[in-house]
C-alpha positions in Angstrom: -121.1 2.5 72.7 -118.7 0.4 75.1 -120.7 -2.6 76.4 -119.3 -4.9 79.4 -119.8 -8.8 79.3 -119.9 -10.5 81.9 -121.5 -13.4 83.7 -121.9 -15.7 87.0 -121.1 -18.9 85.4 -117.0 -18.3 84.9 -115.0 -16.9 82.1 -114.9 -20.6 80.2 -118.6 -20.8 79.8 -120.2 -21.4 76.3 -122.9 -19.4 77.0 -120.8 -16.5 77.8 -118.9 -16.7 74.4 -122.0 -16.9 72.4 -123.9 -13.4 74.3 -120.2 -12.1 74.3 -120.0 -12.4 70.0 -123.7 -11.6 69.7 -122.8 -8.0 71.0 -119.6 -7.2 68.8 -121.7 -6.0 66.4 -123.3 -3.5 68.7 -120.4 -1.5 70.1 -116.7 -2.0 71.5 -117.1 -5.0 73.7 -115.3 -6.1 76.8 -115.6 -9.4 78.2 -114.9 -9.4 82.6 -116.0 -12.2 83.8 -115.6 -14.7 86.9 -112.3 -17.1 86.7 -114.1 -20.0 88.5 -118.2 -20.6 88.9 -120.0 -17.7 91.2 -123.6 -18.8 90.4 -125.7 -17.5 93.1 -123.3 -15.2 93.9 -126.3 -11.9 94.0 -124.7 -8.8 93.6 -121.7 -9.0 95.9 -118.5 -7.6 94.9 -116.8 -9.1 97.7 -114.8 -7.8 100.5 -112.5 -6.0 98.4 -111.4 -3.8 100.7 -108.9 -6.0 102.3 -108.7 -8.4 99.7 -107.3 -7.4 96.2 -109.1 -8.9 93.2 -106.8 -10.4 90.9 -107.1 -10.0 87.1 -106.0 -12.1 84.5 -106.1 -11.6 80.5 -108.2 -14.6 79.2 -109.6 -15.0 75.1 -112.8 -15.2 74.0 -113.0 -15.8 70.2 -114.1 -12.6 68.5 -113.9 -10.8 71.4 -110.5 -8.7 71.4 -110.4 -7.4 75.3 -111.5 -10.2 77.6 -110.9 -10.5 81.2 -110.7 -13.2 83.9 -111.4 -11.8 87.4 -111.2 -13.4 91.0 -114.5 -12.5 92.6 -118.3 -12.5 91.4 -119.6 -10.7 88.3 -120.9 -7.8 90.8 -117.3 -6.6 91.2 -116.8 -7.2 87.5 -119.0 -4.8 86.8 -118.2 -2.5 89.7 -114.4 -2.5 88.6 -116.1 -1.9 85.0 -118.3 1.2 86.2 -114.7 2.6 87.7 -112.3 2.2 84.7 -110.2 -1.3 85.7 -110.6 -2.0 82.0 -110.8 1.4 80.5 -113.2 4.1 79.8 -116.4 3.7 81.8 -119.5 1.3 79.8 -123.0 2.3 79.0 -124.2 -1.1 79.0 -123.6 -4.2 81.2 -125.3 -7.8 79.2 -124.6 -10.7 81.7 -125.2 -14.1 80.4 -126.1 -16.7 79.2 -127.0 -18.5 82.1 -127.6 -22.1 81.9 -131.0 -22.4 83.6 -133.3 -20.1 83.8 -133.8 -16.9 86.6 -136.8 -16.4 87.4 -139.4 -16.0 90.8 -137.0 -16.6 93.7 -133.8 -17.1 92.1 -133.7 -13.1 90.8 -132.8 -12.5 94.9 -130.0 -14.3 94.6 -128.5 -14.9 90.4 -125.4 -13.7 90.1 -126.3 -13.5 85.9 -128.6 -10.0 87.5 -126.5 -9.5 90.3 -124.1 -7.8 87.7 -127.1 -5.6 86.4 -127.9 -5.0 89.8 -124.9 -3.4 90.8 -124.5 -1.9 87.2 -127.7 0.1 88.0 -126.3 1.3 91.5 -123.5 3.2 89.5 -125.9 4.1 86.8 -125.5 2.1 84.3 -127.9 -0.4 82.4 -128.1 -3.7 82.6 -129.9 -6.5 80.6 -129.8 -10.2 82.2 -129.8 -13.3 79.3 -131.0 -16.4 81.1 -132.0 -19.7 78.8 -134.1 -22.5 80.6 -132.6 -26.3 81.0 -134.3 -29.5 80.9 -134.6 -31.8 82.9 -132.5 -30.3 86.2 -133.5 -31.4 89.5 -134.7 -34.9 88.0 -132.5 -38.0 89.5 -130.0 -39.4 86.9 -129.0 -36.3 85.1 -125.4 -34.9 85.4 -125.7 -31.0 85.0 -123.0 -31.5 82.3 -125.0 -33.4 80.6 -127.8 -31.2 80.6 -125.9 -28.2 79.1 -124.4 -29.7 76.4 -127.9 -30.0 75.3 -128.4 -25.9 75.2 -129.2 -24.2 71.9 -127.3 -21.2 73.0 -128.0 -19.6 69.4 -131.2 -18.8 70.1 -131.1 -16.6 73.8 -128.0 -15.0 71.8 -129.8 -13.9 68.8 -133.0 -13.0 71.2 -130.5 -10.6 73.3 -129.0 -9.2 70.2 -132.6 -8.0 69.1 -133.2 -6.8 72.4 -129.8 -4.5 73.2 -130.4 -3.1 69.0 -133.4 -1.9 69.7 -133.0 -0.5 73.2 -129.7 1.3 71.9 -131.6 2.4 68.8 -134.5 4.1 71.4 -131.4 5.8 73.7 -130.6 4.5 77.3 -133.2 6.0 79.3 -131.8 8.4 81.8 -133.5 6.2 84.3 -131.0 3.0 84.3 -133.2 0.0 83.0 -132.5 -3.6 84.0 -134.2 -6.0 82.0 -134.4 -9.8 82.9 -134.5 -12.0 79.6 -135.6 -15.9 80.0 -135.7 -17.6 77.0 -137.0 -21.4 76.7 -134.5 -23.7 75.5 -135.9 -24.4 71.5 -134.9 -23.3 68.3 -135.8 -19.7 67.5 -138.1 -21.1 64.9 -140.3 -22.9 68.0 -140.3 -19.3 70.1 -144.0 -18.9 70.6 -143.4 -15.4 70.8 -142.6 -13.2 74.2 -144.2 -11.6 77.5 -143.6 -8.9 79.3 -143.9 -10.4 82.5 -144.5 -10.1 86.3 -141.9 -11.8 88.8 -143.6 -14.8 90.2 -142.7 -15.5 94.1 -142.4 -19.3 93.2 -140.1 -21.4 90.5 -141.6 -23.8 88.4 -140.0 -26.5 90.5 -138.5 -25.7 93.9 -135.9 -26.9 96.6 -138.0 -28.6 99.5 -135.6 -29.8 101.8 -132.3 -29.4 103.3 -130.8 -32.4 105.2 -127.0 -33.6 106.7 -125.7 -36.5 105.3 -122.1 -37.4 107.6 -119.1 -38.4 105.3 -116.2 -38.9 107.7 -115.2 -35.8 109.8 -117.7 -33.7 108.2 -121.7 -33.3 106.6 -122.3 -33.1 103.3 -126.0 -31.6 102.7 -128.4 -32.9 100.6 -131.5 -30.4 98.8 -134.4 -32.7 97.2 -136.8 -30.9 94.9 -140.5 -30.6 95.3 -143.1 -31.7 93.0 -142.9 -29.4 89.5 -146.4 -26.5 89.3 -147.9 -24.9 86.9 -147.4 -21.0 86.8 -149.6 -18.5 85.1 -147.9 -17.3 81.4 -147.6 -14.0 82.9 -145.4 -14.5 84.9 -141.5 -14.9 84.4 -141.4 -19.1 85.2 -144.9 -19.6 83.6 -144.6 -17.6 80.4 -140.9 -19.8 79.6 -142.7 -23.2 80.4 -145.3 -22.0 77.8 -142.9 -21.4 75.4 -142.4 -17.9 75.2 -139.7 -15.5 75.7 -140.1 -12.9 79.2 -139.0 -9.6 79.5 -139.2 -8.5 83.3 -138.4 -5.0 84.1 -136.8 -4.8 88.0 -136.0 -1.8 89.7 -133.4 0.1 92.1 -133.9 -1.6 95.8 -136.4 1.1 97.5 -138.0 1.6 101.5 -141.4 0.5 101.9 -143.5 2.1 104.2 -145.0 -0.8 107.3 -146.9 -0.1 110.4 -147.4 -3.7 111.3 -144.0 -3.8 113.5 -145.5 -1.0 116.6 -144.0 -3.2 119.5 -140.4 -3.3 117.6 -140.6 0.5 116.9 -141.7 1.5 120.8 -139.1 -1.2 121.9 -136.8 1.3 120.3 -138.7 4.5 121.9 -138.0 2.8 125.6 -134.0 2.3 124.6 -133.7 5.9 123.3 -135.3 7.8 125.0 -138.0 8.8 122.6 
């Protein structure tokens, strides 16, 4: 079982070393991970058809093949699926991200961007996300805030998770599973959900203005007021305290017939 680590938060982040140790015990591990931050990076892989990635060795205790790569964790786990760092994985774990993905920010975390593009060359891919406290509030430095993660407890969570799944077989079907864990003790785990994907966060960005700093704008996001979400959903079951499992799926067509003026607009160019 060879299983790729990786994650959006850069190859230096504690979170990554902690999911990257969990799963030693699981299989041949190899960590490929971003050399600098690519949160919200989605599942790009960059344009890497004019610009060559660069790939450096890096060390990750217990970890004996880790990798520090120059683009997003998409293309780590594209260059993965296509043998940059050896035979082909069947598994991709991304994590731990510092804050937790759920409701809007699945479109765009790099932490299931990875799985994302995992899936598209058929692989599976479980996402480890661990809430923060206290982000968005005035006064607290985001370093601040992650010295402050128990990072033992989303590790030991996904360890449980990928044994099991391993022990039922990959399903034919790639899976890719989204993991939120609260940030407590494993002790203080109410237990988990498997859980819908909420279109709202817990506590959302409500505006976007220009502030002008010499030549240039800087731009300034203020957060709207925190809501309560139902506990079965993704946000609302990790503010109550448990643990969500959400399942997501390959991107798919839907069918619409709500768009007839764009369609015959179309019809009248073409000729049909």
């Amino acid at each position: 079982m060879r299983i790729l680590v990786t994650n959006d938060d850069g190859i230096d982040s504690i979170g990554l070393h902690y999911l990257a140790r969990a799963m030693t015990t699981l299989g041949d591990v190899v960590v490929a991970a971003p050399d600098v931050d690519q949160s919200g990076a989605g599942a790009a892989i960059s344009a890497i058809y004019r610009n060559k990635p660069q790939v450096k060795k890096a060390h990750v205790d217990g970890v004996p093949e880790s990798w520090a790569v120059s683009g997003p964790p998409g293309l780590c786990a594209f260059m993965g699926r296509l043998g940059a760092f050896g035979d082909s994985f069947d598994l991709v774990v991304s994590g731990i991200n510092p804050g937790a993905n759920v409701g809007r920010s699945v479109y765009h975390s790099g932490t299931i961007g990875a799985c994302l593009t995992a899936r598209n060359g058929g692989i599976s891919g479980v996402a480890v996300s661990q809430a923060v406290s206290g982000w968005g509030v005035e006064g607290q430095a985001w370093d601040d805030i992650v010295l402050n993660q128990i990072w033992e407890t989303p590790a030991t969570v996904a360890q449980h998770f990928v044994t099991g799944l391993l022990e039922d077989g990959l399903p034919e079907e790639p899976i890719i599973a989204n993991i939120n864990v609260p940030n407590v003790e494993l002790a203080d785990l109410k237990g988990w959900k498997r859980t819908t994907i909420d279109y709202r966060t817990i506590r959302s960005m409500s505006t976007a203005s220009l502030r002008p700093i010499g030549g240039t704008y800087e731009v300034e996001f203020t957060y709207g007021d925190a809501i309560a979400l139902p506990d079965h959903t993704d946000g609302g079951a990790v503010e109550a305290g448990y643990v969500s499992v959400s399942y997501l799926s390959r991107i798919i067509d839907i069918e619409r017939n709500d768009a007839p003026c764009a369609e015959l607009a179309l019809n009248s160019l073409l000729g049909q």
